[in-house]
N, C-alpha and C positions, 0 to 999 in steps of 0.2 A: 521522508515523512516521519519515519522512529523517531528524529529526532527531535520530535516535539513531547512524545510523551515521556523520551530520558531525560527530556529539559526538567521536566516537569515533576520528574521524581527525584532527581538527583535535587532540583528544590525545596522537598519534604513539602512540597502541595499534595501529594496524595498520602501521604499517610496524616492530613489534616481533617479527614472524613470527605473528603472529594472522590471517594473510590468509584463511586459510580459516573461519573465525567470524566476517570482514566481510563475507565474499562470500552466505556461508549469509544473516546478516540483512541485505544487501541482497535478496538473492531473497526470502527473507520478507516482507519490505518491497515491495516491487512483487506480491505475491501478495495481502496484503492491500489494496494499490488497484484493484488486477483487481476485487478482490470489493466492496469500495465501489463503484465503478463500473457492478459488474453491477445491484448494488441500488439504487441510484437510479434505473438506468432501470429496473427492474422495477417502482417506484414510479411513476414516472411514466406507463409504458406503461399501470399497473390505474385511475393517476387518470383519463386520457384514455378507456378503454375504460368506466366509470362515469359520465364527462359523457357518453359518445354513447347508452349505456343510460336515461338521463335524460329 
């Protein structure tokens, strides 16, 4: 997902006065690794609770 907003700056679309539509999809962008992050450990925390149930 970064790499849409390095797309985007390495373009000089944000230093064109877009800075508030870089800033939004970087929070975007760290929001969606928040939730990747939550769901792998949730994955792994239900694999691990399934080996001890075993």
């Amino acid at each position: 997902m970064l790499a849409i907003s390095s797309a985007l700056n390495s373009g000089g679309y944000c230093d064109r006065g877009n800075n508030n539509y870089c800033y939004l999809l970087s929070l975007f962008e760290q929001k969606i690794q928040q939730i990747i992050d939550y769901s792998l450990t949730t994955i792994i925390l239900l694999n691990q609770w399934a080996q001890i149930r075993t």
